[in-house]
Residue frames as a rotation matrix with the C-alpha (Angstrom) as fourth column:
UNK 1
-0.451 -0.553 -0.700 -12.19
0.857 -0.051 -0.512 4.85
0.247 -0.831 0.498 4.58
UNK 2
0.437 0.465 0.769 -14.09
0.236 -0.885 0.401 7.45
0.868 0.006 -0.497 6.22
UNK 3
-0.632 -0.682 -0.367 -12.11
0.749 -0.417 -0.515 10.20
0.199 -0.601 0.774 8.52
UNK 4
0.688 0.712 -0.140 -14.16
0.724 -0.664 0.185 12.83
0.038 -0.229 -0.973 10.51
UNK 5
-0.594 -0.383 0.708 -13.79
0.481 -0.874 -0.070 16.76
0.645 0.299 0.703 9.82
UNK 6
-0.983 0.025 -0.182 -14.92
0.095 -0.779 -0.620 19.78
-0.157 -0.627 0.763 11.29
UNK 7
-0.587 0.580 -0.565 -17.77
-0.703 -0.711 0.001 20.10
-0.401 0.398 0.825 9.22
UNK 8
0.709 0.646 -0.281 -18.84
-0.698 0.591 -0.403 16.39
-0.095 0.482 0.871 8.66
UNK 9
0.132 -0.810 0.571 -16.78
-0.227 0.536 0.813 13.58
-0.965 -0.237 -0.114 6.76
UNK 10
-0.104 -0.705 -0.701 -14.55
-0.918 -0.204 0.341 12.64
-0.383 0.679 -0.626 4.68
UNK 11
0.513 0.315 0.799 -15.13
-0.247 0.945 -0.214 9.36
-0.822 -0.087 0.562 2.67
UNK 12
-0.199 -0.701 -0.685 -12.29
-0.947 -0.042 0.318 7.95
-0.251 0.712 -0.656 0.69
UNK 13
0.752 0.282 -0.596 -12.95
-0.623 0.600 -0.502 5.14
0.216 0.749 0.627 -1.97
UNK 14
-0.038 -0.845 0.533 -10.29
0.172 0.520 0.837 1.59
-0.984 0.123 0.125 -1.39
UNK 15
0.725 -0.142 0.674 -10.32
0.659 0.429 -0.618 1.85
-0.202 0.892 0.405 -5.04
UNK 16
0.966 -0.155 0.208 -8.49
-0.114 -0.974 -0.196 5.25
0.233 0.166 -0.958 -4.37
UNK 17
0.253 -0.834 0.490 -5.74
-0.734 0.164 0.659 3.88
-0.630 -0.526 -0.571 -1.91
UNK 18
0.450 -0.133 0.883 -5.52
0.496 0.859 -0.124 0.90
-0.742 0.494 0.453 -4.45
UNK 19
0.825 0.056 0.563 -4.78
0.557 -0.251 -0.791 3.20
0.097 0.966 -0.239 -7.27
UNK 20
0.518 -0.816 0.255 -2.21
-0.845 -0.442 0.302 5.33
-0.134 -0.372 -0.918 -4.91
UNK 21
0.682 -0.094 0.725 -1.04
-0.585 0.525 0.618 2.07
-0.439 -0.846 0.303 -4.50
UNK 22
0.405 -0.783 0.472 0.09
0.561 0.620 0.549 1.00
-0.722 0.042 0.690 -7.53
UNK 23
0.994 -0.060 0.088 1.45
-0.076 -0.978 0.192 4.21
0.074 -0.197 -0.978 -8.36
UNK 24
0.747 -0.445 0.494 3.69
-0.541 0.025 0.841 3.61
-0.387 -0.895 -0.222 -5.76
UNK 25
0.375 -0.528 0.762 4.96
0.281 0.848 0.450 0.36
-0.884 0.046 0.466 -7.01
UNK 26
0.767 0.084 0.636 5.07
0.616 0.182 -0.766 1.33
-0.180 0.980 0.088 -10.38
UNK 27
0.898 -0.259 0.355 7.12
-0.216 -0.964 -0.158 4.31
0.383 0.065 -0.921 -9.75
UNK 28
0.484 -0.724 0.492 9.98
-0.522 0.212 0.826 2.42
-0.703 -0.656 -0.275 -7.58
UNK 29
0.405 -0.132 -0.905 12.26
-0.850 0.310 -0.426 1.12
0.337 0.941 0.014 -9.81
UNK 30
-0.581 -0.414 -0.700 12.91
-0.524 0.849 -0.067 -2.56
0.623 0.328 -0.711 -10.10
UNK 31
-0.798 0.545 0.256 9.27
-0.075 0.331 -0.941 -3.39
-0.597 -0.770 -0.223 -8.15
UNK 32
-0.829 0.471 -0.303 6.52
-0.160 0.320 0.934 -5.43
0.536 0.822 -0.190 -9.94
UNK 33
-0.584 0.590 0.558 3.52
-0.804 -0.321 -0.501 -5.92
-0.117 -0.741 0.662 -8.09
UNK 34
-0.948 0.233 -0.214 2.00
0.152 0.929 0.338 -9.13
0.278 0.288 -0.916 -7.37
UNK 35
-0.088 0.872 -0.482 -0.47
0.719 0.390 0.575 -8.78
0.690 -0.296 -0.661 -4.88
UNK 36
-0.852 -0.209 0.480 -1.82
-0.110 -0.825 -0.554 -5.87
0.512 -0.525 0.680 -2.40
UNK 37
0.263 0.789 -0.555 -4.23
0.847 0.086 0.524 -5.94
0.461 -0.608 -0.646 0.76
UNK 38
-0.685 -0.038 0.728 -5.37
-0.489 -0.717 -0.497 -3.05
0.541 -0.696 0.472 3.13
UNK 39
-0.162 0.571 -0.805 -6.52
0.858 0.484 0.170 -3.54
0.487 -0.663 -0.568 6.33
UNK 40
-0.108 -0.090 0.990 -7.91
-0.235 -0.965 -0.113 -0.66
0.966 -0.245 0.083 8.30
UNK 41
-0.648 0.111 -0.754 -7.48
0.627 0.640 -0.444 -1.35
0.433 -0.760 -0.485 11.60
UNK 42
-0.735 0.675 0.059 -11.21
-0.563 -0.560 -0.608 -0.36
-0.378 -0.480 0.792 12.61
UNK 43
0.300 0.921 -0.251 -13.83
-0.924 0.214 -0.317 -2.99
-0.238 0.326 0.915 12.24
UNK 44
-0.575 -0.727 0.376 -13.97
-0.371 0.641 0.672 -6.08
-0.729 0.247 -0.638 10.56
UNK 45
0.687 0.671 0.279 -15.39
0.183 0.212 -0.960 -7.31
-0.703 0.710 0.023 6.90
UNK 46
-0.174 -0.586 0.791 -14.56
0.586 0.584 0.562 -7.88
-0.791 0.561 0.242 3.72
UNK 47
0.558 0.652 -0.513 -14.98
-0.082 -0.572 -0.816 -5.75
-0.826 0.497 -0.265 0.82
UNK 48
0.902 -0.132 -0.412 -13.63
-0.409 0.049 -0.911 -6.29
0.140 0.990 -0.009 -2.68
UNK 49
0.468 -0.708 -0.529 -10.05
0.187 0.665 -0.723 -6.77
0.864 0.239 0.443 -2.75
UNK 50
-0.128 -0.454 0.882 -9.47
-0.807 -0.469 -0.358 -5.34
0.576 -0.758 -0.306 0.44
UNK 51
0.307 0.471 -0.827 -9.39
0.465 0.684 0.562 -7.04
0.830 -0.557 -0.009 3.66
UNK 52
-0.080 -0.020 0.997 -10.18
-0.467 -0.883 -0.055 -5.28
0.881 -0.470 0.062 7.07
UNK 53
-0.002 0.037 -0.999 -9.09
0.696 0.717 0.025 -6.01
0.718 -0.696 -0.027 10.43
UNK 54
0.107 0.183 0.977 -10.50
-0.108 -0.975 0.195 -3.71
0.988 -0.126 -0.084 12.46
UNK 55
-0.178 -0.563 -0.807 -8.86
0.732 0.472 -0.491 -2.96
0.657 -0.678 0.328 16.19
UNK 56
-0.259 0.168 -0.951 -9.55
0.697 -0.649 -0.305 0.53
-0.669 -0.742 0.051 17.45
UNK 57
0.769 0.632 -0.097 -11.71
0.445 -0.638 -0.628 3.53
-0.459 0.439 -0.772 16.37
UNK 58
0.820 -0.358 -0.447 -8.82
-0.478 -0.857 -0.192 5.91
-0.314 0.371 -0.874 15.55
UNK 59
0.154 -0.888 0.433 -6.27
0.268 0.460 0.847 3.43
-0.951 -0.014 0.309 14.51
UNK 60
-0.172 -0.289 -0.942 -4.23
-0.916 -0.303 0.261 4.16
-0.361 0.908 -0.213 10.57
UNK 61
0.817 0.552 0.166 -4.26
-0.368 0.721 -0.586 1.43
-0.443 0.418 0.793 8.29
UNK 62
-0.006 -0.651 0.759 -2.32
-0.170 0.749 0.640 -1.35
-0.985 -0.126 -0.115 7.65
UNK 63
0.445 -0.251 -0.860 -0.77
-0.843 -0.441 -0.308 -1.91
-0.302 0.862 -0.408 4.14
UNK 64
-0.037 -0.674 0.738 0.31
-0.047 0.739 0.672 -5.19
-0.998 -0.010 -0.059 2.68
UNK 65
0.466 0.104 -0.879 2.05
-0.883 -0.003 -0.469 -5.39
-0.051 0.995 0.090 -1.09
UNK 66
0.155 -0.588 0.794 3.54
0.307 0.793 0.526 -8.55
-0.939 0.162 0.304 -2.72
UNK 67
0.768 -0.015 -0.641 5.90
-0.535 -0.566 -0.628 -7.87
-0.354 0.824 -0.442 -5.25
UNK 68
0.598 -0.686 0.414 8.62
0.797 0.560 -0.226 -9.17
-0.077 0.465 0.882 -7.46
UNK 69
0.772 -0.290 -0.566 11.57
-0.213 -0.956 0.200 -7.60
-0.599 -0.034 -0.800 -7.62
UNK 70
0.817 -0.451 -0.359 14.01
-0.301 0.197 -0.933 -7.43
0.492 0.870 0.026 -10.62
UNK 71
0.737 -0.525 -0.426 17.17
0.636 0.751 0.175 -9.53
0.228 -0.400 0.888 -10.29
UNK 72
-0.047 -0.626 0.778 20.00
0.700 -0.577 -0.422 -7.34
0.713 0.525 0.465 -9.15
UNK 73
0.263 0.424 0.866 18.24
-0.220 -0.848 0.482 -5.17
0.939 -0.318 -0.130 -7.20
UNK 74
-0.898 -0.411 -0.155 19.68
0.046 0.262 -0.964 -5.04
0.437 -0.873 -0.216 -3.11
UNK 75
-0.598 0.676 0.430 16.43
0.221 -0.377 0.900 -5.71
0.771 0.633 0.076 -1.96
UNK 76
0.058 0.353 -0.934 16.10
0.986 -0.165 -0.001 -4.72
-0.154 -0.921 -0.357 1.78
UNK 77
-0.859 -0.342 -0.381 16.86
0.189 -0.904 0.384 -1.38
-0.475 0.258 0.841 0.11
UNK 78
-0.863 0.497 -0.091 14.47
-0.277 -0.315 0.908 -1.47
0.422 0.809 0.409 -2.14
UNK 79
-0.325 0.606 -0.726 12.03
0.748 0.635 0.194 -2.46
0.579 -0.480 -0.659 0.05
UNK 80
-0.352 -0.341 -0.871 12.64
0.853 -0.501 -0.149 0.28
-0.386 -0.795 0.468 2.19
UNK 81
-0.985 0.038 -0.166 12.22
-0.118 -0.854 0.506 2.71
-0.123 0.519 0.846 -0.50
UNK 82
-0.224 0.969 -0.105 8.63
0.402 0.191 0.895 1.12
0.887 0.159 -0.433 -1.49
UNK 83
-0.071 0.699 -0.712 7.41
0.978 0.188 0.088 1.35
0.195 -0.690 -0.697 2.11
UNK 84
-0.518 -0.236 -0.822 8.19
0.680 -0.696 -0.229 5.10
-0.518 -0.678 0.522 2.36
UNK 85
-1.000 -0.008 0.004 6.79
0.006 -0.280 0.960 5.80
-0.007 0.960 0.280 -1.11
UNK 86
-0.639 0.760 -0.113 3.80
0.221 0.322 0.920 4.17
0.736 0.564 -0.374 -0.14
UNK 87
-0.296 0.326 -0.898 3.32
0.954 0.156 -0.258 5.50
0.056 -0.932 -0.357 3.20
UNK 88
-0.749 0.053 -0.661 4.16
-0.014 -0.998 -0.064 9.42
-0.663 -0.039 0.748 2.67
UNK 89
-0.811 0.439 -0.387 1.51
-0.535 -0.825 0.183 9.33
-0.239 0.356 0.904 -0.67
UNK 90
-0.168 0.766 -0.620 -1.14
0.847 0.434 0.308 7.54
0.505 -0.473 -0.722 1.40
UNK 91
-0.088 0.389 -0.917 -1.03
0.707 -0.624 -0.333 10.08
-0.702 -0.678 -0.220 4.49
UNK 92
-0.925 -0.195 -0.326 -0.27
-0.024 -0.827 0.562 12.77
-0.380 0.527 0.760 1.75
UNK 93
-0.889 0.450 0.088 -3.25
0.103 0.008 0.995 12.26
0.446 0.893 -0.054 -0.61
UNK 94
-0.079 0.885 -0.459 -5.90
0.436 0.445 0.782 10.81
0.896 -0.138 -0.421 1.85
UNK 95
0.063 0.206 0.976 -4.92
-0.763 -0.620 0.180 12.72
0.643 -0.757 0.118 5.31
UNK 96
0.742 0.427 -0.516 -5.18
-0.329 0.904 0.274 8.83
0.583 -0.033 0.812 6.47
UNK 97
0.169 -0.579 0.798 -2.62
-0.775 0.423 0.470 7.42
-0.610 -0.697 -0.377 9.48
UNK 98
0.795 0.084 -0.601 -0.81
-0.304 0.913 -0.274 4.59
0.526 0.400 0.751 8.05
UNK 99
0.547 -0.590 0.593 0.95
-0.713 0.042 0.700 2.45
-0.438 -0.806 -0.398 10.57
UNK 100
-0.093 -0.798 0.595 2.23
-0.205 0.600 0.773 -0.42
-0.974 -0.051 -0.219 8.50
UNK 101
0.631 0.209 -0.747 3.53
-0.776 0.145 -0.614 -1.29
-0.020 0.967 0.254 5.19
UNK 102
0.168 -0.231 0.958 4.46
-0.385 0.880 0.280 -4.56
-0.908 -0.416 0.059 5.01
UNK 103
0.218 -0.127 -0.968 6.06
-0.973 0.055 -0.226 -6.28
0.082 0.990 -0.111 1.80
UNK 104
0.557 -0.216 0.802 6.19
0.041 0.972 0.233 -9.76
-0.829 -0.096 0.550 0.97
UNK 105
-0.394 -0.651 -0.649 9.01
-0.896 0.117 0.428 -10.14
-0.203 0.750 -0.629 -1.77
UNK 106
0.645 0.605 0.467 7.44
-0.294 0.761 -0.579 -13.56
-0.705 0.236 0.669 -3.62
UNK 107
0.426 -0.434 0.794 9.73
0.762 0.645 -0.056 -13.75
-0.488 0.629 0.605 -6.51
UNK 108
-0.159 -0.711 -0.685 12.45
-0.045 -0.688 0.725 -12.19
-0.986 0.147 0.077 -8.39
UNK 109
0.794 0.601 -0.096 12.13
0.067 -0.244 -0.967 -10.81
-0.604 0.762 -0.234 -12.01
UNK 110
-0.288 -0.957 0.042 14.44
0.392 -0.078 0.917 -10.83
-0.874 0.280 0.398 -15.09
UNK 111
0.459 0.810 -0.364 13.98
-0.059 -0.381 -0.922 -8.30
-0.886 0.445 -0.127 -17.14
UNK 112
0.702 0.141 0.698 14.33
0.646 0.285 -0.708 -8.90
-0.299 0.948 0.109 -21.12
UNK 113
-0.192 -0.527 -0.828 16.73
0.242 -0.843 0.481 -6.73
-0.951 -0.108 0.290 -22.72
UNK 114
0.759 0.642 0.105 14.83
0.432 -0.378 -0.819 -4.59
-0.486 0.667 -0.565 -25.19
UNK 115
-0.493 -0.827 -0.270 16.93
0.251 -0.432 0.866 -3.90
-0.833 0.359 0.421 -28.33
């Protein structure tokens, strides 16, 4: 993702936002992580695991996770909590506009009890 500065620019690595990313997930309790795409909306191509649908020069970037979530969990709440988690330390870290985080819930988890 590259963002212009005063003095030049700023190039940020998807492996970086990937790595914020699952962070993110990891940190939220009762959220597993299936699957994650970014799209920046600027341009259009393919690059590793990303995918990029690009719409307008200055646009933020579009966020999609698929996760499991543990059984139990209320999970339009929890949902809620992910997308803010992952929005504030995106713009936080990278400086980066993110307009959407989008979650696909795929499948619910039970977790072992560990004795």
């Amino acid at each position: 993702m590259r963002k212009s500065l005063h003095q030049g620019s700023l190039t940020i690595s998807e492996s970086v936002i990937d790595f914020i990313l699952e962070v993110a997930i990891k940190e939220t309790e009762g959220v597993h992580l299936v699957k994650k795409t970014l799209r920046k909306m600027v341009g259009k191509g393919k690059r590793s695991s990303f995918q990029y649908d690009n719409i307008h020069e200055d646009g933020g970037l579009a966020l999609k996770v698929e996760i499991a979530i543990d059984f139990g969990e209320i999970i339009p709440y929890t949902c809620f909590v992910l997308q803010e988690r992952i929005k504030n330390d995106v713009e936080k870290m990278t400086g980066l506009q993110v307009d959407e985080v989008n979650v696909v819930v795929s499948s619910l988890s039970i977790q072992a009890d560990e004795e």
